[in-house]
Backbone as a printed PyTorch tensor [residue, N CA C, xyz], in Angstrom:
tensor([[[-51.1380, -67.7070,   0.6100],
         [-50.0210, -68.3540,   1.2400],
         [-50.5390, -69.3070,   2.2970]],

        [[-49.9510, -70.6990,   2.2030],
         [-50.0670, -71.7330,   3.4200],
         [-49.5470, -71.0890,   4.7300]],

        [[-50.5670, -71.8140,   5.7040],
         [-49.5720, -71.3620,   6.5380],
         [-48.3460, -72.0720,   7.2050]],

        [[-48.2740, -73.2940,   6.3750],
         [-46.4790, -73.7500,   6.6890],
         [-45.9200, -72.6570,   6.1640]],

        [[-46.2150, -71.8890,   4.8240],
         [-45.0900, -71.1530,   3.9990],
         [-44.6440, -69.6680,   5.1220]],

        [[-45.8570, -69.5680,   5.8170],
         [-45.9770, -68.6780,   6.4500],
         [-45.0040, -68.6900,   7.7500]],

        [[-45.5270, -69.7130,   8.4800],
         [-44.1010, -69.9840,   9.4330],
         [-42.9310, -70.3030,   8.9740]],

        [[-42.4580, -70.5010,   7.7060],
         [-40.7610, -70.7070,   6.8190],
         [-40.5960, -69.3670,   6.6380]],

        [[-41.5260, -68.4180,   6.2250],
         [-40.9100, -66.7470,   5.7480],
         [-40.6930, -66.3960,   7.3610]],

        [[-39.4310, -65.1410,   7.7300],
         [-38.6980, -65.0210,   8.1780],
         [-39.7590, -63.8630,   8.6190]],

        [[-39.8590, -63.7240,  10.4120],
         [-40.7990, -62.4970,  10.7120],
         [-40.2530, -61.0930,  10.1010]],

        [[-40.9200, -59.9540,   9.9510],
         [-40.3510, -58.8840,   9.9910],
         [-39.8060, -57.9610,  11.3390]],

        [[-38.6120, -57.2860,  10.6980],
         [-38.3660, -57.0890,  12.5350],
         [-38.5470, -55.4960,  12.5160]],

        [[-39.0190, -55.2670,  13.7980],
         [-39.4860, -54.0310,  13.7480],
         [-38.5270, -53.4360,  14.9960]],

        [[-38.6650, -51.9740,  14.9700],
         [-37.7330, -51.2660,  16.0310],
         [-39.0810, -50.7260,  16.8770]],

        [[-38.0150, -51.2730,  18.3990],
         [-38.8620, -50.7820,  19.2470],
         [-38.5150, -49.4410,  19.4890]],

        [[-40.5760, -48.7110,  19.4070],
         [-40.6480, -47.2240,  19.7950],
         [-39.9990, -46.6900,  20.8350]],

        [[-39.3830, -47.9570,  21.7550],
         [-38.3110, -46.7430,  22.7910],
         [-37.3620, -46.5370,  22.5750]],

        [[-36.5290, -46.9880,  21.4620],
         [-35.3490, -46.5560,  20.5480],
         [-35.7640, -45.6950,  20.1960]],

        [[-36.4650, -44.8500,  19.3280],
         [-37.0910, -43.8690,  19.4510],
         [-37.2210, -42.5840,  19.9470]],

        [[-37.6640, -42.7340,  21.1400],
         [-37.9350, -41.9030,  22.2190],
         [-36.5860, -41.6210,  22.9400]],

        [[-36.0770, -42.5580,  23.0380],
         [-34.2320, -42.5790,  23.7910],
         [-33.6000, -41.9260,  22.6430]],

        [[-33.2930, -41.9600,  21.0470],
         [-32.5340, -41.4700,  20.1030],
         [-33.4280, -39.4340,  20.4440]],

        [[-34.2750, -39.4640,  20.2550],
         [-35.2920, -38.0990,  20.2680],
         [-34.7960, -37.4040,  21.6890]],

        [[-34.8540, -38.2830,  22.8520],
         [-34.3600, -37.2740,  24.1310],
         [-32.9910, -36.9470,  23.9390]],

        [[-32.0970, -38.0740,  23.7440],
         [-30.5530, -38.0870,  23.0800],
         [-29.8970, -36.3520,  22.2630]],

        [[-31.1850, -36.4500,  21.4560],
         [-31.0280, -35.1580,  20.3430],
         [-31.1990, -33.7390,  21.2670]],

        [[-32.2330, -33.7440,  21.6750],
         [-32.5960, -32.8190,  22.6550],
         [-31.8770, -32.4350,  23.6880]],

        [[-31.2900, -33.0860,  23.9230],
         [-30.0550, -33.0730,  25.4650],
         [-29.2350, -32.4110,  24.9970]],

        [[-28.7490, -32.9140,  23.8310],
         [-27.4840, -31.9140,  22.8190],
         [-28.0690, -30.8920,  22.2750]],

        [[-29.0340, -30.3080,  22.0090],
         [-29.6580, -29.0350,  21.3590],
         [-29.7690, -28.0590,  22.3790]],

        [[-30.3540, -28.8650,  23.5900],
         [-30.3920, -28.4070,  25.1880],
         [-28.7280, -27.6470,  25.4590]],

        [[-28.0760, -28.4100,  25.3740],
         [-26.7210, -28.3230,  25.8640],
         [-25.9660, -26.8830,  25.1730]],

        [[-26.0150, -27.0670,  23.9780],
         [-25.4580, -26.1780,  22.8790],
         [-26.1030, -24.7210,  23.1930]],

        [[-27.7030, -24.6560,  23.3660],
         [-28.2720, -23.7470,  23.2980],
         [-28.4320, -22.9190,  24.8970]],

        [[-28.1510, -23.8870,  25.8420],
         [-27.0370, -23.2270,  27.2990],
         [-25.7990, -22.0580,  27.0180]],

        [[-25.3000, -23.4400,  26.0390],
         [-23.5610, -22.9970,  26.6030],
         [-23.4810, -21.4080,  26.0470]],

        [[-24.7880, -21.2620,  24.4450],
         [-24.6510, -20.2070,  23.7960],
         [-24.9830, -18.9960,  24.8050]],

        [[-25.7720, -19.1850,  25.5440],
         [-26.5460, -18.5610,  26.4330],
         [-25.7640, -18.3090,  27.3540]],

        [[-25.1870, -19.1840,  28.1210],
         [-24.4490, -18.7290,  29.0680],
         [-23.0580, -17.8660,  28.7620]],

        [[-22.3450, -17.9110,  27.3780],
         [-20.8610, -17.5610,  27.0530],
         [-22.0290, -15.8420,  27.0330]],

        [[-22.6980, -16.1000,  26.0160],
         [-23.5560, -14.6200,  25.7910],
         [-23.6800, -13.7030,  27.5040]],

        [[-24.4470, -14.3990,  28.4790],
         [-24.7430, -13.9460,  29.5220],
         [-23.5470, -13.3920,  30.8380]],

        [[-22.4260, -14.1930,  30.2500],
         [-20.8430, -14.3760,  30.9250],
         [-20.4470, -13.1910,  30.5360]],

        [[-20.4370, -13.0080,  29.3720],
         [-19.4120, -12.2560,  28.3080],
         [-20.3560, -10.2390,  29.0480]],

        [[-21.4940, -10.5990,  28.7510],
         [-22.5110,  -9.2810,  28.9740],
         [-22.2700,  -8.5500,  30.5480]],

        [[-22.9760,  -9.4950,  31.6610],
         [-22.9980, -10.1740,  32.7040],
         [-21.3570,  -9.4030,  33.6120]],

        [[-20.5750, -10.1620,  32.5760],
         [-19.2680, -10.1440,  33.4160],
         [-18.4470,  -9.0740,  33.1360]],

        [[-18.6760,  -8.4080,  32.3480],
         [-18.3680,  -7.3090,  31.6400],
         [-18.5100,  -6.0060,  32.6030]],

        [[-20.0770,  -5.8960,  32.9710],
         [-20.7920,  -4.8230,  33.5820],
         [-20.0470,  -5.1130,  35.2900]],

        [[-20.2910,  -6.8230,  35.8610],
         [-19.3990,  -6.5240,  37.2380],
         [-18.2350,  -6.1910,  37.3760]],

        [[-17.2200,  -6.2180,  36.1720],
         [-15.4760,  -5.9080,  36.5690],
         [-16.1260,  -4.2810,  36.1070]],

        [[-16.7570,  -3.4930,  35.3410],
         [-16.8050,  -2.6100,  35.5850],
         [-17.4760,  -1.8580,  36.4220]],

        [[-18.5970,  -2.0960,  37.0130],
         [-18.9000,  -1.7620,  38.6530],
         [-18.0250,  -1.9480,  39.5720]],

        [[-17.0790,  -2.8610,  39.8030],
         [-16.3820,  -3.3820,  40.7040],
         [-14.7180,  -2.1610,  40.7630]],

        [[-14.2380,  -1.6830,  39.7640],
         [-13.7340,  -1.1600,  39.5040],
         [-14.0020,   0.2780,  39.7480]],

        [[-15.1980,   0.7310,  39.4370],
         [-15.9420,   1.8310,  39.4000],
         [-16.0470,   2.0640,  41.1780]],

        [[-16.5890,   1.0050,  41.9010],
         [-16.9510,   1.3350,  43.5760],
         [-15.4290,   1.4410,  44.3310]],

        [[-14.0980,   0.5790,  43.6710],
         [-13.3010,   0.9640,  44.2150],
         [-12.2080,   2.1380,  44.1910]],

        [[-12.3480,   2.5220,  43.0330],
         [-11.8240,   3.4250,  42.8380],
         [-12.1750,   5.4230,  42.3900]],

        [[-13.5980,   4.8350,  42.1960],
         [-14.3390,   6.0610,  41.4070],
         [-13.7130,   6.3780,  39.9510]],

        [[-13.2120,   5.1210,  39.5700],
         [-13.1190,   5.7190,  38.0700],
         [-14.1390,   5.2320,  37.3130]],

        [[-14.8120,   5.4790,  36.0180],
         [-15.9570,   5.0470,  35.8690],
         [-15.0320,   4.0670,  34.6180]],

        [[-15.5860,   2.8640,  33.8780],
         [-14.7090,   2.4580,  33.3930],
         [-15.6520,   1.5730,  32.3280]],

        [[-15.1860,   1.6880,  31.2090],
         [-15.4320,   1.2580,  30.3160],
         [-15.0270,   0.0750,  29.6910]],

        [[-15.2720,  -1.1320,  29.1720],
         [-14.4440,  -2.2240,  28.7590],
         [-15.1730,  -3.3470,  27.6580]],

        [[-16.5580,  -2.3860,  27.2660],
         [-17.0090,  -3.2480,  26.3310],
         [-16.4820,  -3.4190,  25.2470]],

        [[-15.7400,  -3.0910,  24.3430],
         [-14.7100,  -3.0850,  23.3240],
         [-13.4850,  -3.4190,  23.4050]],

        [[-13.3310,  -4.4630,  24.8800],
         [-12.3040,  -5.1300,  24.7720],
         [-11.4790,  -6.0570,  24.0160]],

        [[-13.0550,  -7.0300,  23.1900],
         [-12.1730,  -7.9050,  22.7580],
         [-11.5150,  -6.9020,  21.1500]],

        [[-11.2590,  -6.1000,  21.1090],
         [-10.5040,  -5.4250,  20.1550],
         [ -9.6640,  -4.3640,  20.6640]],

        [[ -9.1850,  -4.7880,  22.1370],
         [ -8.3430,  -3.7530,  22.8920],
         [ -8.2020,  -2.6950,  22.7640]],

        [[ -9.3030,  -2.2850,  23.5140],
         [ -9.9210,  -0.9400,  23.7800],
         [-10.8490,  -0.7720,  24.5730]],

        [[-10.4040,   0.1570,  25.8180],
         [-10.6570,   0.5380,  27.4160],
         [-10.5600,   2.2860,  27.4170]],

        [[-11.9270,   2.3430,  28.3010],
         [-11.9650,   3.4250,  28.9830],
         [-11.9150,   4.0530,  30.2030]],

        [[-11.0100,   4.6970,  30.8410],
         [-11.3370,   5.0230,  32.1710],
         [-11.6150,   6.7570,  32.3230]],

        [[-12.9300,   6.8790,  33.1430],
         [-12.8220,   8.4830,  33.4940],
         [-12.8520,   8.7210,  34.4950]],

        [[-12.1710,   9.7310,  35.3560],
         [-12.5710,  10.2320,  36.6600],
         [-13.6470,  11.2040,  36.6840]],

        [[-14.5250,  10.6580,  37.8850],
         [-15.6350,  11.2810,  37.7180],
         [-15.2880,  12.4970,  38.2900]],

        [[-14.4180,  12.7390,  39.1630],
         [-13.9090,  13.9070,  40.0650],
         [-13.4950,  14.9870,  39.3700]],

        [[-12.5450,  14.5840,  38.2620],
         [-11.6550,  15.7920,  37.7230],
         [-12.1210,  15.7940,  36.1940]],

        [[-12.7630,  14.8910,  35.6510],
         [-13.3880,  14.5000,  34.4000],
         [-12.2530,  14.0560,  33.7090]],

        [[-10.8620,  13.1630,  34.0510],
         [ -9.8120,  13.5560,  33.3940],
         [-10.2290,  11.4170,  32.7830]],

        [[ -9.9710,  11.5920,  31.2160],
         [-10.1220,  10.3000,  30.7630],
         [ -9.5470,   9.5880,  29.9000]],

        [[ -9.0610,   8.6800,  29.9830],
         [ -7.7950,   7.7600,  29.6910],
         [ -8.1420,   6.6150,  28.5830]],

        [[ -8.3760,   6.6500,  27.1100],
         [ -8.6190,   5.8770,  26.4170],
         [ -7.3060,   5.1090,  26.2070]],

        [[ -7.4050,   3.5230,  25.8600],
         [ -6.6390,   2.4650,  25.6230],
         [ -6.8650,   1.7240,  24.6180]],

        [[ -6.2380,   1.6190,  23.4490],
         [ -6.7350,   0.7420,  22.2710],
         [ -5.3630,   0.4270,  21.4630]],

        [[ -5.4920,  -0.0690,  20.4890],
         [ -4.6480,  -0.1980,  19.6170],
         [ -4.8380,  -0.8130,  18.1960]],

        [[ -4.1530,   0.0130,  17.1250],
         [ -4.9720,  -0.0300,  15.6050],
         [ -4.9650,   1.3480,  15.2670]],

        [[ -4.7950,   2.0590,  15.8340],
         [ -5.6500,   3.3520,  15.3260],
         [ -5.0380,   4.5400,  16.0410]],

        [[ -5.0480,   5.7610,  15.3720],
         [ -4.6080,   7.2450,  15.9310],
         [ -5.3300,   7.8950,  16.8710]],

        [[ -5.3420,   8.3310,  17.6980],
         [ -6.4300,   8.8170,  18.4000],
         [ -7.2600,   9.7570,  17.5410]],

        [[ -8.6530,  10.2000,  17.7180],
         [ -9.3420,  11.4720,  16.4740],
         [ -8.6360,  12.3770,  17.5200]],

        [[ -8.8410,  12.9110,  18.7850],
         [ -7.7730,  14.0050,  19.3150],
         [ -6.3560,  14.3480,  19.2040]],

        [[ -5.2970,  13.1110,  18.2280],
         [ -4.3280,  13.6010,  18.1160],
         [ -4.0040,  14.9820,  17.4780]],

        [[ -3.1080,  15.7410,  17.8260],
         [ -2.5810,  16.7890,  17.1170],
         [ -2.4120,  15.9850,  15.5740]],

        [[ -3.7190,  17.0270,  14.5880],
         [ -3.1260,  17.0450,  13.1500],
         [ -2.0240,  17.5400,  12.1810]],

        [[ -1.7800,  18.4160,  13.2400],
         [  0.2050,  18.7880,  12.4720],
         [  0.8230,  17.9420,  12.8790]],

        [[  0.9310,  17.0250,  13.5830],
         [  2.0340,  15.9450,  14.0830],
         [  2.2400,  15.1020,  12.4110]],

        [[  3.4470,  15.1280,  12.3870],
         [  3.8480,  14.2190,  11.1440],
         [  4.0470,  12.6470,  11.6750]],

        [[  3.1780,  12.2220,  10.9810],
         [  3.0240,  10.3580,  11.3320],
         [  3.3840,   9.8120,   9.8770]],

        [[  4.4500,   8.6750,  10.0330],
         [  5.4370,   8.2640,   9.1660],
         [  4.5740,   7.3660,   8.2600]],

        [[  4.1610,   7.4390,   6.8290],
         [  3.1300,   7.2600,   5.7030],
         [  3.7870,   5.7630,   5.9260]],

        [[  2.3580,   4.9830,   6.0560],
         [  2.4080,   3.1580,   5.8550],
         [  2.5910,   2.8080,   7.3010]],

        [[  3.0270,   3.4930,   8.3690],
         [  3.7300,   2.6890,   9.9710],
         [  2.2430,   2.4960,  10.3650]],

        [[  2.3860,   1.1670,  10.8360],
         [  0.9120,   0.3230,  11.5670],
         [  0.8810,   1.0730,  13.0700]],

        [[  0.1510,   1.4170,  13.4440],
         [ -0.4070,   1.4360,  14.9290],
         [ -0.2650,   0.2040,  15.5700]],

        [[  0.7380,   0.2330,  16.4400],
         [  0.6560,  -1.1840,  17.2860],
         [  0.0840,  -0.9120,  18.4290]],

        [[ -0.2230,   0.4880,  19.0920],
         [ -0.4130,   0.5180,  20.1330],
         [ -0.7870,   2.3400,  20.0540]],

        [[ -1.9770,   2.1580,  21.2780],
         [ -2.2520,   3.4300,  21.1880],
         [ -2.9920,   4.2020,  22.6720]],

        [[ -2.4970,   5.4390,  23.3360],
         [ -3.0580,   5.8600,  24.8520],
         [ -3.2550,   7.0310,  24.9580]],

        [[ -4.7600,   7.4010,  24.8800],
         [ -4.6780,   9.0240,  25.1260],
         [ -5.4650,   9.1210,  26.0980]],

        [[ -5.3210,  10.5290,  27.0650],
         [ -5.8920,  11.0810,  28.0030],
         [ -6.2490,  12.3300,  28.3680]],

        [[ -7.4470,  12.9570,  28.3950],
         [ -7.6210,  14.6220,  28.7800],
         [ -8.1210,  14.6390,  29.9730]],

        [[ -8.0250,  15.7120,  30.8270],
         [ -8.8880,  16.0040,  31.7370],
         [ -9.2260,  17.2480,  31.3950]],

        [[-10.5100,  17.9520,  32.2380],
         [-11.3970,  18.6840,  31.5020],
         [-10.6190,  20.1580,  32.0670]],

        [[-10.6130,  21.1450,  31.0590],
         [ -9.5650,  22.6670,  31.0740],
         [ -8.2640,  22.2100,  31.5960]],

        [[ -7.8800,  20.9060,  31.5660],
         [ -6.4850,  21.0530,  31.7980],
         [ -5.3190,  20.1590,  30.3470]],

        [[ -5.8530,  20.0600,  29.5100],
         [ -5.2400,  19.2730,  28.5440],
         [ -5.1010,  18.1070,  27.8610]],

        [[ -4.3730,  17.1960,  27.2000],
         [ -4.6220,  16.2490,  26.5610],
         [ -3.7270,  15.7850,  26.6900]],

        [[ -3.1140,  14.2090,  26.3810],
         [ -1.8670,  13.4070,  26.4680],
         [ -1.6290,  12.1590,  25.7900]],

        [[ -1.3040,  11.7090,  24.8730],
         [ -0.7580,  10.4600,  24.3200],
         [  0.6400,   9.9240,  23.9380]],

        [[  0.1950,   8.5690,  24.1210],
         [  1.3120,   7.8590,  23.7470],
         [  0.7340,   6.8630,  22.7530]],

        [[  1.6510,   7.0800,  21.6410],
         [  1.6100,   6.5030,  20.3430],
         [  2.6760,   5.7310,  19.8190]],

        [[  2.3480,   4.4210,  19.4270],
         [  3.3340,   3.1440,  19.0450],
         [  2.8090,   3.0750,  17.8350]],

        [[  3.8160,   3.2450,  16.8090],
         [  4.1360,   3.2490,  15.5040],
         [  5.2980,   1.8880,  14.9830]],

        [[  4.9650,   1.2810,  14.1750],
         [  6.0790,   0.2410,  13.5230],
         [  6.2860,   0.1290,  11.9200]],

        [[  7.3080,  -0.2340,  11.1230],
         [  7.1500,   0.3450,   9.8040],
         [  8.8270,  -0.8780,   9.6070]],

        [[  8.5380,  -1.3070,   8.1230],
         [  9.7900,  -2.5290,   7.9300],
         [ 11.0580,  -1.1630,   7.7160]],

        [[ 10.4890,  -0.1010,   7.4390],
         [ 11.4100,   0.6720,   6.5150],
         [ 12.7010,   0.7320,   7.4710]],

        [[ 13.8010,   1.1680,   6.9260],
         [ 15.2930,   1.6640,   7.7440],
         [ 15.7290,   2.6260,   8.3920]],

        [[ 15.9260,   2.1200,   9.7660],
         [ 15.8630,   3.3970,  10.5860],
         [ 16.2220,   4.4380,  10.1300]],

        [[ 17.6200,   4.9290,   9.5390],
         [ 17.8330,   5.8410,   8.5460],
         [ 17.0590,   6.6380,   7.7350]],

        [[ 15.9930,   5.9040,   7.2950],
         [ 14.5310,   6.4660,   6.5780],
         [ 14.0040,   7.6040,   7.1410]],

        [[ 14.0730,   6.1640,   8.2170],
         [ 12.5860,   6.9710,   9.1880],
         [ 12.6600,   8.6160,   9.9480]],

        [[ 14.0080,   8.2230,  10.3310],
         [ 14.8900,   9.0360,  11.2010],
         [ 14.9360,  10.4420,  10.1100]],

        [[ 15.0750,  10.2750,   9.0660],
         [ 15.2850,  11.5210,   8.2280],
         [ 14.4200,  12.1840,   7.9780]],

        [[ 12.7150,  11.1730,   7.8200],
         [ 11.4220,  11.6610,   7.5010],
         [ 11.0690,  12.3420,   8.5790]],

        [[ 11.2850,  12.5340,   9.7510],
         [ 10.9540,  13.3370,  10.7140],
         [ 12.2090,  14.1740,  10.5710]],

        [[ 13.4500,  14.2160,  10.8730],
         [ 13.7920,  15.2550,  10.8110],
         [ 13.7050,  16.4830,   9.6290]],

        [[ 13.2020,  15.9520,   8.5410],
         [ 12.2720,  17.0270,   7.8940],
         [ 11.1830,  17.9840,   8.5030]],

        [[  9.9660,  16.6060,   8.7420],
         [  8.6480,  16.7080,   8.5780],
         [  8.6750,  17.4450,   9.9110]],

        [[  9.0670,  17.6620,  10.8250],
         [  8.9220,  18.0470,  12.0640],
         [  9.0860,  19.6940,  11.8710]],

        [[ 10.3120,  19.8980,  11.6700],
         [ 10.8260,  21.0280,  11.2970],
         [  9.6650,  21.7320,  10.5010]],

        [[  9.3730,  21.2380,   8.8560],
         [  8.1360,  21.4930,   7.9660],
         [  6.8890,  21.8660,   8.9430]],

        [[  6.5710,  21.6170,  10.0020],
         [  5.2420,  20.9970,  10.4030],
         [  5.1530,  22.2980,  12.1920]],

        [[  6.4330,  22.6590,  11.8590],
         [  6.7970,  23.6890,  12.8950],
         [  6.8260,  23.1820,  14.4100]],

        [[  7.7430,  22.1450,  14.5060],
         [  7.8850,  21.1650,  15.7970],
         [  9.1200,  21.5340,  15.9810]],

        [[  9.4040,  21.9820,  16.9470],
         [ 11.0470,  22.2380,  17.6410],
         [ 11.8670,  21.4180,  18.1190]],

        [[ 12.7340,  20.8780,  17.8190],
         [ 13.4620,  19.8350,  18.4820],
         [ 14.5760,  20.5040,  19.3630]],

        [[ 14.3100,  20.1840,  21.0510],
         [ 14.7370,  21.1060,  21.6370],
         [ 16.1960,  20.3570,  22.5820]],

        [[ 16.0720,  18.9670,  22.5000],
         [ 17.1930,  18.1060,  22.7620],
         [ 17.0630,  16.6650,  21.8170]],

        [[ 18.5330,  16.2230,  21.9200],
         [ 18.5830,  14.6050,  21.0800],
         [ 19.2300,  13.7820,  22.0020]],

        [[ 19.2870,  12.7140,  22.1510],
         [ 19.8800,  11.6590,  22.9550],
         [ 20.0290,  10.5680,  21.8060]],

        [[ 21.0740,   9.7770,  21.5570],
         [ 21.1630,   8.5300,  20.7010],
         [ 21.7270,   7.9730,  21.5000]],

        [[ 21.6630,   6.4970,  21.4300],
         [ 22.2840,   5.2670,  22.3260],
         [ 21.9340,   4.1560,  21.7570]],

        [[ 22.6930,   3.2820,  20.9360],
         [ 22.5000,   2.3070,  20.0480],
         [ 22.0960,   2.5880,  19.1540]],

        [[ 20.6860,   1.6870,  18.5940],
         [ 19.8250,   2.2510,  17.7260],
         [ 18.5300,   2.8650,  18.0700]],

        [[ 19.0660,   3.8200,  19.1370],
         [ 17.5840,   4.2330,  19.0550],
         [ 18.0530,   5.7130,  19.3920]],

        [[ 16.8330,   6.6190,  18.7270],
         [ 17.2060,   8.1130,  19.0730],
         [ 16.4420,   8.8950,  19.7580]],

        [[ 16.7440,   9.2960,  20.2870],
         [ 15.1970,   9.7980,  21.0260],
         [ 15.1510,  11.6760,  21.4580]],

        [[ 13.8820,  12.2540,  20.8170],
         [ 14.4730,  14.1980,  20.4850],
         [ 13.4480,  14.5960,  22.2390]],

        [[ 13.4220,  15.3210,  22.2210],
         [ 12.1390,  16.3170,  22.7180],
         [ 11.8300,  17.1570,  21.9740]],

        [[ 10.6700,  17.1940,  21.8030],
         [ 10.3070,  18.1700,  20.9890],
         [  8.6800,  19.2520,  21.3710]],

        [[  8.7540,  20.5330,  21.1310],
         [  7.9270,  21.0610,  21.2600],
         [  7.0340,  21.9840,  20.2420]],

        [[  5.7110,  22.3880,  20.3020],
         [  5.1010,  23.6920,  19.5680],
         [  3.7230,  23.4830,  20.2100]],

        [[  4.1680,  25.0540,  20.5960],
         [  3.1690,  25.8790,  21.3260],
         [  2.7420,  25.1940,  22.4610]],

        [[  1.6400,  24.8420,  22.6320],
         [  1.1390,  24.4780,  24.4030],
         [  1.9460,  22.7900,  24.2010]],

        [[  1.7370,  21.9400,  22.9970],
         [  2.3330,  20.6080,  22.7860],
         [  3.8810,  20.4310,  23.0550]],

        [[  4.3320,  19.8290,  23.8970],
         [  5.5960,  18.9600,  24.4040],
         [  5.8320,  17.3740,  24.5410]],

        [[  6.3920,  17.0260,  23.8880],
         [  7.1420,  16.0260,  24.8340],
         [  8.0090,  14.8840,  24.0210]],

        [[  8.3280,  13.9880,  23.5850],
         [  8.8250,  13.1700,  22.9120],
         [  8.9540,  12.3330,  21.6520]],

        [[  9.8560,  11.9320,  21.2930],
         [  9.7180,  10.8550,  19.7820],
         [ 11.0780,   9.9980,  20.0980]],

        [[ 10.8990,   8.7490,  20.0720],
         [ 12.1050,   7.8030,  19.8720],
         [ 11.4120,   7.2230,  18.8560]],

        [[ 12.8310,   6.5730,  18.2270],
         [ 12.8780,   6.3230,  16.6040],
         [ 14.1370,   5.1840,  16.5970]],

        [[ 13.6250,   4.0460,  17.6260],
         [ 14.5930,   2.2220,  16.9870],
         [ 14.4680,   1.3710,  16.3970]],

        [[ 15.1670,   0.5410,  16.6450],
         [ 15.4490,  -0.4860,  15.7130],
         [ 15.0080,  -1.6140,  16.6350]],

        [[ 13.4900,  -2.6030,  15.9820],
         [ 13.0510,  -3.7940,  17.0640],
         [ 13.0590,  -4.8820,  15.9060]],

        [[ 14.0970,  -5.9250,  16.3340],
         [ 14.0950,  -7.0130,  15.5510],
         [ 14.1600,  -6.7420,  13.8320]],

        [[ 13.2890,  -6.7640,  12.7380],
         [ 12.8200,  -6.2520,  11.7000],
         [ 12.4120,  -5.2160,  11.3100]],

        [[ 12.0420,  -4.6660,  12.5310],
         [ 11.1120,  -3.3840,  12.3690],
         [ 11.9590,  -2.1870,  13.1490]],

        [[ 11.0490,  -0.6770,  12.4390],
         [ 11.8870,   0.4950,  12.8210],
         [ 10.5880,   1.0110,  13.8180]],

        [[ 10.7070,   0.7750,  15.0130],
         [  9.4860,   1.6120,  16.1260],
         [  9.6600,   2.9670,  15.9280]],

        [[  8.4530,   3.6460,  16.0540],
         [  8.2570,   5.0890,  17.1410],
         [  7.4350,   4.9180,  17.9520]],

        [[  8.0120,   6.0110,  18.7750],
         [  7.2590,   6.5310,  19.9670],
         [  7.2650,   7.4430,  20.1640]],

        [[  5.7690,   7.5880,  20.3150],
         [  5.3640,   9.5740,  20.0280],
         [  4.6420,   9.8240,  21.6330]],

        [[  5.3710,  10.7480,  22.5320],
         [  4.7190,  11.1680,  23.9370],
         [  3.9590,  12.0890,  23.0650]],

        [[  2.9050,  12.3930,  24.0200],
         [  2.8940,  14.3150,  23.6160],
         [  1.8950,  14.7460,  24.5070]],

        [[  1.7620,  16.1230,  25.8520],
         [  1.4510,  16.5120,  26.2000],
         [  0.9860,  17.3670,  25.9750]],

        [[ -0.3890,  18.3020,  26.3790],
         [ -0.5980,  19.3100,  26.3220],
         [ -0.3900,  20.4020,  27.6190]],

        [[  0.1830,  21.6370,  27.7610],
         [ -0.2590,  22.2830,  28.9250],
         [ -1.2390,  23.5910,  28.2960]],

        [[ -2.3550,  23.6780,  29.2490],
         [ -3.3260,  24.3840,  28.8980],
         [ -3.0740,  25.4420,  30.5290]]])
């Protein structure tokens, strides 16, 4: 090639290496960033967890549990009387009374039990079910009876009914309404030891 032809062809253009280096720190800043935030939600979440439960724990002496929150579920115990207060919801307590008749298909919306140590046990149980109050209402007044539960008073007022009921050291309640779509229970139940 001449070199007139040479000055007519068009230079090649090249990228400068500090485009480069600026696109490469660019990347890094954001990998930087991401791999913080992971770190820090991780360290927040761990971190912040353990101070609301120390913090809780020095003011009150209950010792307190809350790592299984994000599936709502809390523990509190007194260290004094050993008496301890689980909080969740989804699920039956494993200490519920197994003769208790629980209405086949009703979701756990809500769930609270508590013992303290030689003195007894206690929950409250939220039950929901599409079925008709009428249903429901009948399936316990069977199953209760069957199951050797005493129904020792009734109260009705609207749609909702509500017994006391007892057997043996176990006492205390069942209401059975009507919420929007759905037929609730609510199961107290105490122990005296």
């Amino acid at each position: 090639m001449t070199k007139a032809k040479e000055a007519a062809a068009p230079a090649k253009k090249t990228t400068n290496p500090l485009v480069f280096v600026g696109v490469g720190c660019l990347v890094l800043l954001v990998l930087l960033g991401v791999g913080s935030a992971l770190a820090m939600k991780f360290f927040a979440n761990t971190v912040g967890k353990n101070l609301v439960e120390k913090a809780i724990e020095s003011k009150t002496g209950v010792k307190t549990n809350i790592s299984d929150l994000e599936n709502g579920k809390m523990t509190f115990t007194d260290s004094k009387t050993g008496a301890k207060v689980n909080i969740g919801s989804g699920e039956v307590p494993d200490t519920f009374p197994k003769d208790f008749p629980l209405y086949p298909g009703a979701k756990v919306t809500s769930s609270l039990s508590g013992a303290e140590s030689g003195e007894g046990s206690g929950f409250w149980l939220t039950l929901a079910t599409p079925d008709a109050l009428d249903k429901v209402t009948a399936y316990y007044k069977k199953e209760l009876a069957a199951s050797g539960w005493n129904t020792e008073s009734t109260f009705s007022a609207n749609d909702t009914t509500t017994q006391g009921i007892k057997k043996g050291d176990w006492q205390g309640s069942l209401s059975i309404g009507k919420s929007d779509d759905e037929t609730q229970i609510v199961i107290i139940l105490g122990e005296d030891k």
